[in-house]
N, C-alpha and C positions, 0 to 999 in steps of 0.2 A: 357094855363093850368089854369084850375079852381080853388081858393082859396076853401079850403076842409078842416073844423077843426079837422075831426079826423084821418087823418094821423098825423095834424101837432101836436094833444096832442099826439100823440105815437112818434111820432119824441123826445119830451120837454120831458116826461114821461120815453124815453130808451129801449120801448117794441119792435120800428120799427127802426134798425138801416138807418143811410142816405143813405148807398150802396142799399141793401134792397128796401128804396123807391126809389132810382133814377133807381133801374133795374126792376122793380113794370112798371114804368112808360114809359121807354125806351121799354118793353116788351111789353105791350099796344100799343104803338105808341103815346105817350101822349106829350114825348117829342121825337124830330128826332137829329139825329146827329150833325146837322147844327145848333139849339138852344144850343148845348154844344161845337160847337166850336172845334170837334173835327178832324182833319183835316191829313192825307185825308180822305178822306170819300168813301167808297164803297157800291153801290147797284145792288141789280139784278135785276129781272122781265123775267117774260117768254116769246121767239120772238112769235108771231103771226102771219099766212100770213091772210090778210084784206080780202081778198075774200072768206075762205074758212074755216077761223077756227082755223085750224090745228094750232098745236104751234110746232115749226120748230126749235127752240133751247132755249139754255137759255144766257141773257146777262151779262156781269158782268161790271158793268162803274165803275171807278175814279170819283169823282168830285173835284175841287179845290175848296174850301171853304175858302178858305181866306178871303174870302169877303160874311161873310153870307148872306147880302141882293142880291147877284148876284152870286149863285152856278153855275161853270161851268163842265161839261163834258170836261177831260183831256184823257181820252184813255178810250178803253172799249174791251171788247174779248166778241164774239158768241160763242157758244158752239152748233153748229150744230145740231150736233149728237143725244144731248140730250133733252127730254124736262120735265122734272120732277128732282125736287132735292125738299129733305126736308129742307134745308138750303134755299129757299124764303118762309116757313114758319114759322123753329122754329131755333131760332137765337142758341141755346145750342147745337145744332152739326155741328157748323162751329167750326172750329181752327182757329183762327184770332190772331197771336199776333207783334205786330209793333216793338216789339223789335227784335226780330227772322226774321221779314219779311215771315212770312207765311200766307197763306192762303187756306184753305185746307176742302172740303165735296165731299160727294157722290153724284154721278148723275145716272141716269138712263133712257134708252127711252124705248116706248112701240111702239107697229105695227107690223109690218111684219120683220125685228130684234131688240129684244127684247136685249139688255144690261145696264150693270150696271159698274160704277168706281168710284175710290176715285183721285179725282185731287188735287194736292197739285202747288199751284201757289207762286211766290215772284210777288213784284214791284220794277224794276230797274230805278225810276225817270219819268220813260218814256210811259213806256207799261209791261204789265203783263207781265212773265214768267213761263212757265213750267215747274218744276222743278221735278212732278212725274205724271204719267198719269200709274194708275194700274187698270186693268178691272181684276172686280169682279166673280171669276170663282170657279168651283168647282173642283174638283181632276183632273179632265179628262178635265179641257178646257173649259167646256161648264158654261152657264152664272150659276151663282150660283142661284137655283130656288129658295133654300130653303127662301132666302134675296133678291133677286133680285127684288121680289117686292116691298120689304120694303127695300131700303137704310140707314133709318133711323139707324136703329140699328149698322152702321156703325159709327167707329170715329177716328180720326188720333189728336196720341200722340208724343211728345217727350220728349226723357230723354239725353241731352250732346251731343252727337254725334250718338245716333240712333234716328230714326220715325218708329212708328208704325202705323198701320193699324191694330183696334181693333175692333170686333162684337162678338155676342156672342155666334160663332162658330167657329171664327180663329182669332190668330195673324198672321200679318206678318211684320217683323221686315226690315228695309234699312239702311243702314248703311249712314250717311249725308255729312261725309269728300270723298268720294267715290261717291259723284252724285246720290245718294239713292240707290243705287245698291241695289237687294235685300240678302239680308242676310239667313233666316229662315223663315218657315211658320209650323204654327202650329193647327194643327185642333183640337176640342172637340171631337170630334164623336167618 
């Protein structure tokens, strides 16, 4: 990273708090996870087949970073199914919190069938877990059109003992002591 004086007189000055700048810069990619040490470390990226283009799922790896000069790949999950999530562009609609052990975005594929879902994953030491796989529908079953091409507007909350699954045309609530069972759903419309 670049020595740059004017963050650092808005740092000195109080206009730029340091959270502020280090999520400024984490958002950029200016600094990566592995420069802060922060450990474990999760990335994705889209699979690809090399002949043809096509992107075939999406990946999601662990890395061991204990040793920042030598980042290792510890487990990783494909997502087949899927190849588009707005969560390998814009880091604010992922649910990520390491005390909770969640991890949680919408995915979506296109072609000849066309779906959308909010995955909600733990890490058991080992390998990912599945803890919710809910496809994104409309009353009747069928993919939600209205969103389905925009996942983005999707986002998974929690409050104590429920998870939500929030857009801005339904809730739907899971109860967490219960294996997310679902609880309610709730449309605008």
């Amino acid at each position: 990273m670049d020595y740059d004086d004017a963050p650092v007189n808005k740092l000195k000055n109080g206009s730029l708090s340091p959270r502020d700048f280090l999520m400024k810069k984490i958002y950029n990619i200016e600094i990566t996870p592995a420069q802060l040490a922060l450990e474990p470390c999760i990335g994705s990226c889209v699979v690809t087949d090399e002949k043809t283009g096509e992107h075939t799922g999406i990946k999601i790896t662990m890395f061991d970073i204990s040793d920042p000069s030598s980042l290792k790949e510890t487990n990783s999950l494909v997502l087949k199914d899927y190849n588009y999530s707005e969560a390998l562009y814009n880091y604010k609609c992922v649910l990520a919190d390491a005390d909770e052990n969640l991890l949680g975005f919408a995915l979506q594929s296109y072609g000849d069938e066309e779906s959308a879902a909010y995955l909600l994953l733990s890490w058991n030491g080992e390998k990912f877990e599945t803890l919710l796989s809910q496809s994104l529908t409309d009353k009747a079953g069928n993919p939600d059109q209205s969103k389905a091409a925009d996942t983005s507007a999707y986002r998974g909350i929690y409050a104590g003992d429920m998870f939500y699954i929030v857009s801005t045309e339904k809730i739907i609530s899971y109860d967490r002591t219960q294996e997310y069972c679902m609880q309610k759903s709730i449309d605008f419309k």
